[in-house]
matplotlib code that plots the C-alpha trace (Angstrom):
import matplotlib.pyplot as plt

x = [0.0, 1.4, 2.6, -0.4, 1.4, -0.2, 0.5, -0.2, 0.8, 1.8, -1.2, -2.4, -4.4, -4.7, -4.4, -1.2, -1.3, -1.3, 2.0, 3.9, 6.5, 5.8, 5.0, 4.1, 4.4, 5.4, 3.5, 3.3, 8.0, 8.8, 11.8, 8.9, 10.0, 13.5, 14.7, 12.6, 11.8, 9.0, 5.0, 4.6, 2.0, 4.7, 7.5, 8.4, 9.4, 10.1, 14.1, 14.2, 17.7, 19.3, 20.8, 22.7, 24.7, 27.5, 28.1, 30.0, 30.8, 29.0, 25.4, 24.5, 22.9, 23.0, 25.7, 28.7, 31.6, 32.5, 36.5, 36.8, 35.0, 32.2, 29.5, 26.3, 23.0, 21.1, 20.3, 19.2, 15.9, 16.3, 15.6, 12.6, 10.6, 8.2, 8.6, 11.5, 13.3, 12.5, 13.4, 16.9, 17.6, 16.2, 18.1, 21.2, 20.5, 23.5, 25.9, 24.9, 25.1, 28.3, 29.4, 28.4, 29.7, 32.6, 35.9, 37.1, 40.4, 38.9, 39.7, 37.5, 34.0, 34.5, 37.1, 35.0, 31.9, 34.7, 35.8, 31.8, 31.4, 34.2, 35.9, 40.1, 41.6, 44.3, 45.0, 47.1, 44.6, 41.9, 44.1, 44.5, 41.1, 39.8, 42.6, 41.6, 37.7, 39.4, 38.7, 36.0, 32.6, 30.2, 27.4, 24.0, 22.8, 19.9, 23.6, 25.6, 22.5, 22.7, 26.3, 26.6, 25.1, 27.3, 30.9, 32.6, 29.8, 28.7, 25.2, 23.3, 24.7, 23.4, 19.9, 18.0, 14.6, 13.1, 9.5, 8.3, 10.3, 13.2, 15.3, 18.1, 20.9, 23.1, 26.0, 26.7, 28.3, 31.5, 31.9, 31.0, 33.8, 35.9, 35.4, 35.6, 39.2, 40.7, 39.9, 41.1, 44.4, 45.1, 44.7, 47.0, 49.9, 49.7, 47.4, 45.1, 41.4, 39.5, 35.7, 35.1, 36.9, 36.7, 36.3, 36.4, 33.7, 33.7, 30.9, 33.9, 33.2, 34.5, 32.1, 32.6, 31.4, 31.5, 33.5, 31.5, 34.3, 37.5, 40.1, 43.7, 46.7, 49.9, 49.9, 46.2, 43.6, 39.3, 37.5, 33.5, 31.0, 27.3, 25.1, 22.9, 20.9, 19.3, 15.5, 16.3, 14.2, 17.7, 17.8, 21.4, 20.5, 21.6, 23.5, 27.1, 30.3, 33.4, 37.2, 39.8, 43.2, 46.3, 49.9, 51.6, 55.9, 54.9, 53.7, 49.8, 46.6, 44.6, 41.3, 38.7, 35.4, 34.6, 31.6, 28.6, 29.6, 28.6, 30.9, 30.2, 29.7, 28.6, 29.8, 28.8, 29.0, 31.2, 33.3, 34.7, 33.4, 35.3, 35.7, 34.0, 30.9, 33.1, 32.3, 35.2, 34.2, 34.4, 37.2, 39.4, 38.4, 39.0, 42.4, 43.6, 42.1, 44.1, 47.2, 47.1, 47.2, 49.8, 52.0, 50.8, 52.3, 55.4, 54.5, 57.0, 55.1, 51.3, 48.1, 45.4, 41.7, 38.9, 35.5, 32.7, 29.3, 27.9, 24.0, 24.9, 24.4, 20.6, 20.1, 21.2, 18.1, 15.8, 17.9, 18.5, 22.2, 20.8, 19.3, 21.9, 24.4, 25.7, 26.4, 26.3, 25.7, 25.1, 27.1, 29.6, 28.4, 28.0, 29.2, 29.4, 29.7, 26.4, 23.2, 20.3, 16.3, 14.1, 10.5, 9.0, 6.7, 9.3, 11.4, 9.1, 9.0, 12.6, 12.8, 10.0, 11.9, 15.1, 13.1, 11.4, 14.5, 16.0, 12.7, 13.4, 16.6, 14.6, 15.9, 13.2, 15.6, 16.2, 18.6, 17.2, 19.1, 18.2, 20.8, 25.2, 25.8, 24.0, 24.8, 28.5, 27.8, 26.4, 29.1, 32.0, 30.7, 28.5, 30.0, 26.9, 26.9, 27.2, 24.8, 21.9, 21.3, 18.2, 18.4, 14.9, 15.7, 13.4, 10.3, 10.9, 7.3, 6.4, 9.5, 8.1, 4.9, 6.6, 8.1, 5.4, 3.8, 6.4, 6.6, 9.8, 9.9, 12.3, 13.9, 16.7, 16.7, 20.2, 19.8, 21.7, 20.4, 19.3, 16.9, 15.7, 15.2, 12.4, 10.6, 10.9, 8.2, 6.1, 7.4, 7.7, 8.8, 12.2, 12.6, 13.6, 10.5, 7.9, 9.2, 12.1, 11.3, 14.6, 15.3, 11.7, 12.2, 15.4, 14.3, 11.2, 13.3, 15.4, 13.1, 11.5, 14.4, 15.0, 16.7, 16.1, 15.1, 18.2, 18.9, 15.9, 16.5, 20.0, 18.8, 16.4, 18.8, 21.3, 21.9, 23.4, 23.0, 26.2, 26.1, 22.7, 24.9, 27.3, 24.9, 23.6, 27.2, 27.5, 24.6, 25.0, 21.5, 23.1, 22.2, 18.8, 17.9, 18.8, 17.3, 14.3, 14.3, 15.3, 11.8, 10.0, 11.6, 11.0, 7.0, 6.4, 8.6, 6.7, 3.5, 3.7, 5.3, 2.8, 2.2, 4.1, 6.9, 10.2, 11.2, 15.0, 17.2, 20.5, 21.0, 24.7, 26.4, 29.4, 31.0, 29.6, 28.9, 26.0, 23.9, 21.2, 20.0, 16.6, 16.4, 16.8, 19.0, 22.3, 20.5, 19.0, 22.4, 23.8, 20.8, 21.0, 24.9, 24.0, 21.9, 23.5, 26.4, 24.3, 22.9, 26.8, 27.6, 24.6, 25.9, 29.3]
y = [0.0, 3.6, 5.4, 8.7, 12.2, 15.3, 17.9, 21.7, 23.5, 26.9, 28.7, 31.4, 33.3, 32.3, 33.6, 34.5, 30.7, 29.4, 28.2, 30.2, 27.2, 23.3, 22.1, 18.7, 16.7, 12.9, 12.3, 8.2, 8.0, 6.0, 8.8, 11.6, 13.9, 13.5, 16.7, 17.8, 21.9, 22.2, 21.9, 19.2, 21.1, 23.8, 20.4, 20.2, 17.1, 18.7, 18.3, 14.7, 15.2, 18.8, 20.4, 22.6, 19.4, 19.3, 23.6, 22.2, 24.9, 27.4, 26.3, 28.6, 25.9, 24.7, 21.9, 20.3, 18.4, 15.4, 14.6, 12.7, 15.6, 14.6, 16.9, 16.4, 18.5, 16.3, 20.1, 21.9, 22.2, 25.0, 23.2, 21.9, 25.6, 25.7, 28.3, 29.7, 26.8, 25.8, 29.8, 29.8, 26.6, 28.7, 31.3, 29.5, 27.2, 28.7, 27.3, 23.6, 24.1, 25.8, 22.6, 19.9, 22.1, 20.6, 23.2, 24.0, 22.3, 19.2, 20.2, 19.5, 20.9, 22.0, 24.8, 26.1, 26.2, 27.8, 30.7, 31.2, 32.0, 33.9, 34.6, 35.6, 38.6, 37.6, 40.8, 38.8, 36.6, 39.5, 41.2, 37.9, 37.5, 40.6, 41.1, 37.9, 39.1, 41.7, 45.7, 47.8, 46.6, 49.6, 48.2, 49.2, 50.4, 47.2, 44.9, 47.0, 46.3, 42.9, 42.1, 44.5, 41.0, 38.2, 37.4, 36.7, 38.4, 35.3, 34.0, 34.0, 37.6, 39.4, 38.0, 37.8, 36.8, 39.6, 38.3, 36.1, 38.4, 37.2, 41.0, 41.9, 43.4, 46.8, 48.6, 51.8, 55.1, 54.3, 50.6, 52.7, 54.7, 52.8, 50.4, 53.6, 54.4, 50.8, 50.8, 54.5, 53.8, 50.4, 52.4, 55.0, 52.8, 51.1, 48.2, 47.1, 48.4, 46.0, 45.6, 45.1, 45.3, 43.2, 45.2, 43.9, 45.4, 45.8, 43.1, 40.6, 39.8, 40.2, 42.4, 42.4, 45.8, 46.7, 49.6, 51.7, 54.3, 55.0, 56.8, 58.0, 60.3, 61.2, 60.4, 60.5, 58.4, 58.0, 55.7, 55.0, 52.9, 52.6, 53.1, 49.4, 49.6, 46.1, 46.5, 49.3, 52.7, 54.6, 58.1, 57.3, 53.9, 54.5, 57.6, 57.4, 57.4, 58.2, 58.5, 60.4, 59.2, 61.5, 59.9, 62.3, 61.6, 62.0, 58.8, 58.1, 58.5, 61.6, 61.5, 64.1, 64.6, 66.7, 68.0, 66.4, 65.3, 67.8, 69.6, 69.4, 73.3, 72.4, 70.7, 67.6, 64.9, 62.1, 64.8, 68.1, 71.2, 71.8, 68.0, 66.4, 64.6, 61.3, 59.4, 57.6, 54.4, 54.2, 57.1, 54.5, 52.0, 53.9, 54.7, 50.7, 49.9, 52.7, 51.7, 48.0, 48.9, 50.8, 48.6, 45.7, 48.0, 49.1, 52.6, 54.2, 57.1, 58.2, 59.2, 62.0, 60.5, 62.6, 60.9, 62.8, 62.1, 64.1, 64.2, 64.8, 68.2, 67.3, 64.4, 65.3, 68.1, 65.0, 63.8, 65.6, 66.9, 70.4, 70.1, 69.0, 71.6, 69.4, 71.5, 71.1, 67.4, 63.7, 62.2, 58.8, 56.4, 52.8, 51.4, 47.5, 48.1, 46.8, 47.9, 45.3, 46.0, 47.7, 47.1, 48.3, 44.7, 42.6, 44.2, 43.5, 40.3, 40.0, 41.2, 39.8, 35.4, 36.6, 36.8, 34.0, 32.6, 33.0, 32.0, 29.1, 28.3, 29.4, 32.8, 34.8, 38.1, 40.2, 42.6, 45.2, 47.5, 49.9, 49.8, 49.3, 51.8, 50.7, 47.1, 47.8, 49.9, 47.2, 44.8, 47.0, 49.3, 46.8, 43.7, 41.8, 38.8, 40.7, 37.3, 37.9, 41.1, 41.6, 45.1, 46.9, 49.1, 52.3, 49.6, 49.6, 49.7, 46.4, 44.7, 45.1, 44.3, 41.2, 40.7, 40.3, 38.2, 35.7, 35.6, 37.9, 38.5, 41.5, 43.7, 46.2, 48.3, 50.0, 53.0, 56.2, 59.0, 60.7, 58.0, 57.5, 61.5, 60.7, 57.7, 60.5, 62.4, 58.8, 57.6, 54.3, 54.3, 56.6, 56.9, 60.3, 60.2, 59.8, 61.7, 64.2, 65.8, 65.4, 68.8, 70.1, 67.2, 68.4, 72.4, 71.6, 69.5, 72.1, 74.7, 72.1, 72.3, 75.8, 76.6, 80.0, 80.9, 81.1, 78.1, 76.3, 78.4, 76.7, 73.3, 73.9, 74.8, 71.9, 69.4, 66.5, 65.2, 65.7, 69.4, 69.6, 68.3, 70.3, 73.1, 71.6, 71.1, 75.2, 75.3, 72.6, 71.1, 67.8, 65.4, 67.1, 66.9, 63.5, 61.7, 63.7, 62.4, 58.5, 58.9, 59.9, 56.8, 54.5, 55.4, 55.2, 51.7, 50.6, 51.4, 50.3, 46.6, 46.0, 45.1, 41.6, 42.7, 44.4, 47.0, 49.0, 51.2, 52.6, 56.1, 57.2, 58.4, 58.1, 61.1, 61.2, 57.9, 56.5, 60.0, 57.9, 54.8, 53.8, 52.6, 48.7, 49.1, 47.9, 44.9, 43.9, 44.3, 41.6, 39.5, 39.7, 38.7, 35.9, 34.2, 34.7, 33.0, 30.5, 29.7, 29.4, 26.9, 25.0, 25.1, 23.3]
z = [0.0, -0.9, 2.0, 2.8, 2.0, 2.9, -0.1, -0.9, -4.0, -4.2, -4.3, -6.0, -3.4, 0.1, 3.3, 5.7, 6.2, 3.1, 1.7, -1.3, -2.1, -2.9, 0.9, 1.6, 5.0, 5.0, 7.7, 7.4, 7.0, 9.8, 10.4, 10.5, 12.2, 11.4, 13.4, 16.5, 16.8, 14.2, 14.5, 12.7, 10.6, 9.6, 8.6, 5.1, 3.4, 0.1, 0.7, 2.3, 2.0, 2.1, -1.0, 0.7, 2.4, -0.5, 0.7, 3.4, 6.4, 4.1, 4.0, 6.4, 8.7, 12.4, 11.5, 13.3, 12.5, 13.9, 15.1, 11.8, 9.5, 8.9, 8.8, 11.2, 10.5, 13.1, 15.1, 12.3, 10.4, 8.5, 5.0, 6.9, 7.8, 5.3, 2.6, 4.1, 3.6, 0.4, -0.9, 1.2, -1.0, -4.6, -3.8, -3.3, -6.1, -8.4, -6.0, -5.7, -10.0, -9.6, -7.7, -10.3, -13.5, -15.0, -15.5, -19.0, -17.4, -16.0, -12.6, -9.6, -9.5, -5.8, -6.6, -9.4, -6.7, -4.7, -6.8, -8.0, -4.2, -3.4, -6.1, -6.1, -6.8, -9.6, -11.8, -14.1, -15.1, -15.4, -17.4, -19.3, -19.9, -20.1, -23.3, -25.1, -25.4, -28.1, -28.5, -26.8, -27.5, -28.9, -26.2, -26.7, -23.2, -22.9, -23.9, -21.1, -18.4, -19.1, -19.1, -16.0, -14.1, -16.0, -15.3, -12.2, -9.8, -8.7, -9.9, -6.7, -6.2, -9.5, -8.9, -5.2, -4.2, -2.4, -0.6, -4.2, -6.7, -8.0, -8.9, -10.2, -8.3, -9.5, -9.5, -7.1, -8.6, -6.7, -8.1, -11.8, -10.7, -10.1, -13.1, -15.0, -13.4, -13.9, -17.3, -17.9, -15.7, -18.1, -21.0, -19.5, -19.0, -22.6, -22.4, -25.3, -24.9, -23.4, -23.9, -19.8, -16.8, -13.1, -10.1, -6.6, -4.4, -0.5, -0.7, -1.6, -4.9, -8.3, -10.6, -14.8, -16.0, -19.4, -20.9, -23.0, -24.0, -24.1, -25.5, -24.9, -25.5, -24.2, -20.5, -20.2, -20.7, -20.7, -19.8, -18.8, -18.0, -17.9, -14.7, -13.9, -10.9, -11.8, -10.2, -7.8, -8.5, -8.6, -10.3, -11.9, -13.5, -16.9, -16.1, -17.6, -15.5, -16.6, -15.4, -16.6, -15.1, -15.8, -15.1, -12.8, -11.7, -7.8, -6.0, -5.1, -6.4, -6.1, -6.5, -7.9, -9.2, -12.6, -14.4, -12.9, -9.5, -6.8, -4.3, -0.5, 0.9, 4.7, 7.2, 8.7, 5.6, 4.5, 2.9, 3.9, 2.6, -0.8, -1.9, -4.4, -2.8, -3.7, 0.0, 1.2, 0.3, -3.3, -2.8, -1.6, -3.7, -6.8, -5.3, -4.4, -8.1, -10.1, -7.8, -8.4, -12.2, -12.1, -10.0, -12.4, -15.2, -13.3, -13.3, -11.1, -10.7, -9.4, -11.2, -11.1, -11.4, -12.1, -12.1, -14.3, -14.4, -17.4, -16.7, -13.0, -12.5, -13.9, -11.9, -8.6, -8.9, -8.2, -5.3, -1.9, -2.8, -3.0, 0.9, 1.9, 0.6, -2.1, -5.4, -9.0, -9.5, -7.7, -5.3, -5.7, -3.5, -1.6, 1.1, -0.3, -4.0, -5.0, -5.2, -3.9, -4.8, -2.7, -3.9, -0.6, 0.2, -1.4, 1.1, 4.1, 3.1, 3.4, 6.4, 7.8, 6.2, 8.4, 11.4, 11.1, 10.7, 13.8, 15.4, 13.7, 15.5, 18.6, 19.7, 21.7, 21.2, 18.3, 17.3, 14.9, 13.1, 10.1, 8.1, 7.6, 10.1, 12.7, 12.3, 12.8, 15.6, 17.2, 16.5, 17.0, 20.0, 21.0, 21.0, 19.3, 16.8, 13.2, 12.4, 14.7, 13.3, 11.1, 8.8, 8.6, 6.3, 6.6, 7.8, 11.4, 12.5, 10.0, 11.3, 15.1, 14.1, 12.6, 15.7, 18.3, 15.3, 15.7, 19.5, 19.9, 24.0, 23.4, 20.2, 20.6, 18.5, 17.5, 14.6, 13.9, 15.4, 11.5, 11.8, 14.9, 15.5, 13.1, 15.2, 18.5, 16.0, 15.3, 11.9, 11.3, 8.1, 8.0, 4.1, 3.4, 0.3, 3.2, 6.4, 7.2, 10.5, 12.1, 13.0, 13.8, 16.1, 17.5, 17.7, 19.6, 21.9, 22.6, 23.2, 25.8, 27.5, 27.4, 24.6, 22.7, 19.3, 17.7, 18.5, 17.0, 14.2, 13.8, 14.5, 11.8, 9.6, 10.0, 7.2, 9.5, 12.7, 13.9, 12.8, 14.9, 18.2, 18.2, 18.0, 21.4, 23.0, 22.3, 24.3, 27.2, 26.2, 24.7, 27.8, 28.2, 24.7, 23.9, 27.0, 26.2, 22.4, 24.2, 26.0, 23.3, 21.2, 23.6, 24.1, 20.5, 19.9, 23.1, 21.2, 18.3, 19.2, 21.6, 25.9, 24.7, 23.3, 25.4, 23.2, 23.9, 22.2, 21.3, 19.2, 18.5, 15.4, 13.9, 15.0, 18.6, 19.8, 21.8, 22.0, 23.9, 25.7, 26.6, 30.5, 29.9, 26.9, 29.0, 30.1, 26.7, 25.1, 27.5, 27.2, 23.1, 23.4, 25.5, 23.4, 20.7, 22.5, 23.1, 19.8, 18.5, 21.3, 19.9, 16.5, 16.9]

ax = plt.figure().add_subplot(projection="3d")
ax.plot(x, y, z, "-o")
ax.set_aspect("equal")
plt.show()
């Protein structure tokens, strides 16, 4: 007699219960359930055995290894959650085919899964490769979007399923940049044209983006590329980025921005007042890549980049540069090199899979952090697990709701103070498109503490954060008005994640520090650490 299955297929409405990915439940295998920690109702059998197995250490999963190396999953049921499972295996799918191709030199499948995954930084054999594919390619700006996500970014990397939508990642101006540079330094030092070039990003990964000019003369030479911001609503996608790199006798690379890029006139941002609004990041990235091509070339000397954007001083009118005192075009930026989706419910839904996620592996505390800067404030400052930190984005009112959904007993909540000055007014959704507010917020603080008109007439006419504080240090109001703007934070995280829910905080910036802590804020901090602890004990 055929064993009795329980099935569900994806369906195509439903409610919040229904499942999005194939689910079925094995309910009559003698082994059912083959790992304990999941309602049997929420147990998918899909992956009877896991995929992700043959990743080794970098599955991602609740695993040990035995004193003989062999690897035990018998703890961990993440392939098991139902629909959260079965995506984290889709999205990781170009991996497992990475690890059954076969290599143009017959060599072992598991180094070319290797370098798919983390690729290595060999410049002789980019230059090698990138010489063989012949002169610059005349690319069509649909060919250039497309090749932008081929080559050695790694498959799983150019594409990501946000919620139920698979999107395309992008580029950032500064990995444009410095695309732009390498290819204009090459060209510089007497290379052959090349029809793309291979930049490393901060992410870690090697990205292939295509050359769409170039030229050269004595000493000098031009080079740029083509803006792809994959599925992301970005202003620049399609704008054109170019680099012109000069050879100079003195040592270094200086680095500059030309027609289109704006110039920082106020105080308080990445860059000083007078620089081009190139933000240190891809600054220095642009620098290492020029360098390592001259040093490839034995170029005893240094090199002067300038980085030109030439619709820039048109775009940046539909960005914030102008509020923010940034002048005459857009600004070169990112922090990891690439540029991931944000369709707003895809998003959420993101968000919403990494929580359950943890709940999964049974943690009962959560770490929520807007964005970059506040995760690394965390970690660094902090001391917290880099892993048990779940980015909200700008949703930080759907990720709490999120959280008392899924039986969170506690969130600390870690942001920089640009963002949370706006939750101390309410918002729970920080993108700049919906609410500004931060220095209202900070003026009528300050007058509740005593401070005069000109002063709120300052604060109102900061542009950063920091610039607002030290407003306040000239005043001795900074204590007063940041513990008044921790209680107002705290009363409206408090309401919104509900009486079940333990809700703290911690504001700082980058310049300043912590600026604020909400009462229970040291003792949540400990508590998240130690479970985290414990969940990595659990793991080995």
């Amino acid at each position: 007699m055929a064993q009795r299955r329980t099935a569900s297929k994806r369906p195509r409405r439903g409610g919040d219960d229904a499942p999005a990915y194939p689910f079925f439940t094995h309910t009559a295998c003698p082994y059912f359930p083959c790992h304990q920690g999941l309602e049997p109702e929420r147990f998918n059998c899909l992956f009877c055995f896991c995929p992700l197995y043959a990743l080794g250490d970098r599955c991602g999963g609740n695993f040990t290894y035995t004193e003989s190396g062999v690897k035990v999953c018998t703890n961990c049921v993440l392939p098991h959650v139902r629909d959260e499972g079965t995506r984290m295996v889709y999205e990781r799918f170009a991996e497992l085919s990475a690890l059954a191709a076969r290599t143009p030199s017959g060599a072992g499948a598991q180094a070319t899964a290797r370098a798919a995954v983390d690729p290595p930084v060999d410049r002789a054999a980019d230059r090698a490769v990138d010489q063989a594919a012949g002169p610059v390619a005349d690319l069509s700006a649909g060919q250039a979007a497309q090749s932008a996500v081929e080559g050695p970014l790694p498959p799983h990397a150019a594409h990501v399923m946000v919620g139920k939508k698979r999107l395309r990642c992008g580029y950032t101006t500064g990995t444009c940049a410095a695309a732009a540079a390498l290819a204009a330094a090459r060209l510089a030092v007497g290379a052959d044209p090349t029809p793309a070039v291979r930049v490393r990003v901060p992410a870690g990964v090697d990205v292939r983006v295509d050359v769409e000019e170039a030229d050269r003369g004595a000493g000098w030479a031009r080079a740029a590329v083509r803006k792809f911001a994959g599925d992301d609503p970005d202003v620049t996608d399609g704008a054109l980025v170019s680099a012109l790199v000069e050879l100079v006798d003195d040592p270094g690379v200086q680095v500059d921005g030309g027609t289109g890029v704006g110039r920082v006139t106020r105080a308080g941002l990445d860059q000083p007042p007078g620089a081009a609004a190139i933000n240190s990041v891809p600054r220095r990235m642009i620098a290492e890549t020029v360098a390592a091509a001259l040093a490839d070339a034995q170029h005893a000397g240094g090199a002067r980049v300038t980085i030109e954007v030439p619709d820039g001083a048109a775009l940046a009118m539909r960005t914030f540069n102008p509020r923010l005192g940034i002048q005459g075009g857009i600004s070169i930026l990112g922090t990891t090199g690439i540029v991931r989706p944000m369709s707003e419910d895809a998003l959420i839904a993101s968000i919403q899979l990494e929580m359950r996620m943890l709940r999964a592996r049974g943690r009962k505390t959560l770490l929520l952090s807007p964005g970059n800067y506040g995760r690394d404030f965390a970690c660094a400052d902090l001391g917290l697990d880099f892993a048990s930190c779940v980015q909200c984005s700008n949703y930080l009112g759907a990720a709490l709701d999120a959280a008392a959904l899924l039986g969170f007993t506690a969130v600390l909540v870690v942001g920089h103070a640009g963002k949370l000055a706006k939750v101390a007014a309410g918002a729970m959704n920080t993108h700049s498109r919906t609410v500004d507010g931060r220095f209202e917020v900070l003026a009528a603080l300050a007058a509740a503490e005593g401070g005069d008109a000109a002063l709120a007439e300052g604060l109102l006419g900061c542009v950063t954060v920091d610039e607002a504080i030290e407003l306040l240090d000239a005043a001795g109001l900074r204590q007063a008005v940041m513990a008044r703007m921790g209680q107002r934070i705290e009363a409206h995280l408090r309401r919104r994640a509900g009486e079940g829910v333990r809700v703290e905080a911690v504001v700082f910036s980058t310049v300043h520090g912590v600026l604020a802590r909400t009462p229970g804020a040291d003792a949540l901090t400990a508590l998240v650490a130690r479970e985290a602890a414990c969940g990595r004990e659990g793991g080995r």
